[in-house]
Structures are given as structure tokens and as C-alpha cells.
N, C-alpha and C positions, 0 to 999 in steps of 0.2 A: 892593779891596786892603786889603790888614790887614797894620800897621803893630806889631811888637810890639819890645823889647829886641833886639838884633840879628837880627832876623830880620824879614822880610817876605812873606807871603802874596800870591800874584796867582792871582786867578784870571779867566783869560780864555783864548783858545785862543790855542797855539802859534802863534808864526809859522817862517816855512823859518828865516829867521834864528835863531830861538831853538833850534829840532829840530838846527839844528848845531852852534850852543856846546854845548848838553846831551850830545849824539851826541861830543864832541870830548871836554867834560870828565866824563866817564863813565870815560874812560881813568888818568884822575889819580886820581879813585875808585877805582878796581878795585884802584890799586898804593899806595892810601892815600899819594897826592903831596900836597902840601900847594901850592893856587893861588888866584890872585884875577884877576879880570877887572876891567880899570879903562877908562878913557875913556870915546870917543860912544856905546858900544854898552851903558854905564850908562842913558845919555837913551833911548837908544831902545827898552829895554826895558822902561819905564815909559810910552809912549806918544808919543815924541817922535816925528814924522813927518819921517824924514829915511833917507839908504841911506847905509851904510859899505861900504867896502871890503876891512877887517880890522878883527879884534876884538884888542883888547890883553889879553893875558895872562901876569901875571908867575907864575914857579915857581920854591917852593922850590930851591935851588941840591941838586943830586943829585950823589951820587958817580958814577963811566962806568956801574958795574956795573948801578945801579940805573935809570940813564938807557937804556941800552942793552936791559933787559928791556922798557919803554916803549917805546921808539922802534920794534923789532921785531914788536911788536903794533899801534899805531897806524898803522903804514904798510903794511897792511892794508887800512886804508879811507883812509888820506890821505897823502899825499908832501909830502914838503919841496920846498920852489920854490928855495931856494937854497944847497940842498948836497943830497948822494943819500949820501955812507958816514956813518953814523951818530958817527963820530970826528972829522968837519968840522962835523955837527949840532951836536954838542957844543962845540966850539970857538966856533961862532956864538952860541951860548947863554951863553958865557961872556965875551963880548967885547962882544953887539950882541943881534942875534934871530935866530931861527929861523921860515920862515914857512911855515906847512903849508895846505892844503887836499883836501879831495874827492877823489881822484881823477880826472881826465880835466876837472877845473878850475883857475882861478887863482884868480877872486875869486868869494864872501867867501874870503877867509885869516883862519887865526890866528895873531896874531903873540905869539913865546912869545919871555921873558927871564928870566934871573936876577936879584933886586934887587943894583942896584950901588949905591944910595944909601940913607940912613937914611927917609927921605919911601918907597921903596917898600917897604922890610922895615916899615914901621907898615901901608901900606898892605895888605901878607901878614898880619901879627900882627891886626890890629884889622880883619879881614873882616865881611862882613856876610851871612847864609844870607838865600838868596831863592828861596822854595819856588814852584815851578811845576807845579801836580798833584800828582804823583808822584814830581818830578825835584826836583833843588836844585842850585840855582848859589853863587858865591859874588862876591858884589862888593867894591870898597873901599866905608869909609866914603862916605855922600853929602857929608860935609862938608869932607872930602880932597880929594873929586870937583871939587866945586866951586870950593873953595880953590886949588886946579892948576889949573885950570881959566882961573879969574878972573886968578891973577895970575902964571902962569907960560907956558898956553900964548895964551891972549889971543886968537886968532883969531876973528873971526866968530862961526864955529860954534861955538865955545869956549865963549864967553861966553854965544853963545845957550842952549848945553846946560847953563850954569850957572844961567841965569834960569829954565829948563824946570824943574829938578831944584828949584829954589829956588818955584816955583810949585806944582809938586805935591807939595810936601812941606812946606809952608807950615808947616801945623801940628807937623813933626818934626825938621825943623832946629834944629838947635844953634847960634846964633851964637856961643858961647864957642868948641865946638871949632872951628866956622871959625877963631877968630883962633888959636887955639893950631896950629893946624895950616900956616895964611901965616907964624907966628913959626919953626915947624920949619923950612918950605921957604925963609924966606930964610937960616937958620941954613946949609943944605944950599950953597945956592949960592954 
């Protein structure tokens, strides 16, 4: 792994989990959507040994038009789990999430939102490119990651994916923007 200015190099092989965020956000690409992938599926892409059940992913907020060219094509390879007309998708996207998967599955899912808060449009703005091969993802800051993580959702696993994230990135963590980032999210709340 190579670690440079917003961007991170891995190289190791795919796993099914990854072949599907990539196979999923390929479609954001095509329509030049602007997205980030935040949560456990941060940790575990970096080597955390552990199973999700949906990957978190926020998106730029789209007018119907453009969302609707999206939806059309993506559901192709994947459905929504909890709306089928593309005008309820949208409404869920606007209000809460929209959760797609595979076709002829449920989990993994990916759970898609609009940022409703100032903590997720930094999390959009201040992305991070995470080149895999030939593919690229895009994550939040690790230092958001952890920050949310540590002091918002606090779970178990939470915490444990914040010590993961905070162990193998020992040497590239920021502690300043950690705290800059705890001062945003209790601003937020």
C-alpha cells in the first residue's frame, strides 16, 4: 500500500466485496456523479477482518433528470430493495436511503444518500482516490472516519474500525484534523 496526498494505492487482489462497490460505483463514473463511500467498508478495505452487510454511500444530491438517466441504467444489474418506480427511489434518497443490490440478492447492499448534513458534504468535498489496479474508489477522509466513528457512532465495531484505521495508518494520520473534524461533528449536532 502507497500512501500519497489524497490518494491511496493498494495493491492486492480483489475481493467479491470490492468487484461490487467497483462494479456499483463504475456507474457514478459513466454519468460523472460525484460520490464517497464512508463507514465499516472503509476498515475493511484496508484489511480489517470482518462481513458488512451494506456499504454506505453518499451522492451528490442530482436533479430527477439526471437521477433518472442513473437509475435506468443501474437497474440493469441491480434493484432497489425498498422502492421499484424510480420517483419513490428518488424521494428515499431525499429524505433517508435508497438500498440497491445484485440482482436476485439482498445482502451485500449499497446504501445510497444525499448529504443532509454539513459533516457529510465535507465528507463528499474532501474525498480521498483509492486506486485498486485499474479501478478507483473514492472514500472519506480517514480522519472523518475515525472521528464519526469514535465519537458519534461508538459501537463496538465502531471503535474497533477506528483503532484498525488508526493502526494501519499509524504513520498518516492527522491528529489535528481528527480534532478539527470532532469540533465540526459536535458543531453539526
Amino acid at each position: 500500500m502507497k500512501v500519497l496526498q489524497g490518494k491511496i494505492i493498494l495493491d492486492r487482489n480483489l475481493s467479491e466485496l470490492d468487484k461490487l462497490v467497483i462494479e456499483f460505483t463504475n456507474f457514478f463514473e459513466r454519468y460523472s456523479i460525484n460520490y464517497v463511500i464512508v463507514s465499516g467498508y472503509v476498515s475493511i478495505l484496508f484489511g480489517r477482518a470482518r462481513s458488512t452487510e451494506d456499504i454506505d454511500i453518499l451522492v451528490e444530491k442530482l436533479d430527477f433528470n439526471k437521477f433518472l438517466i442513473f437509475f435506468k441504467t443501474v437497474t440493469n444489474k441491480f434493484w432497489c430493495l425498498n422502492a421499484a418506480e424510480p420517483k419513490e427511489v428518488y424521494e428515499l434518497l431525499k429524505k433517508a436511503n435508497a438500498r440497491f443490490s445484485k440482482k436476485g440478492q439482498v445482502i451485500p447492499n449499497l446504501e445510497l444518500k444525499f448529504p443532509s448534513n454539513r459533516i457529510e458534504r465535507i465528507a463528499l468535498r474532501e474525498k480521498i482516490e483509492v486506486v485498486l489496479g485499474k479501478k478507483r474508489i473514492f472514500i472519506s477522509p480517514l480522519e472523518l472516519q475515525i472521528a464519526y466513528k469514535e465519537d458519534v457512532l461508538k459501537s463496538q465495531k465502531d471503535v474497533e474500525d477506528a483503532l484498525y484505521l488508526r493502526e494501519v495508518f499509524k504513520d498518516d494520520i492527522d491528529e489535528k484534523k481528527i480534532k478539527r473534524y470532532r469540533k465540526l461533528i459536535r458543531e453539526v449536532r
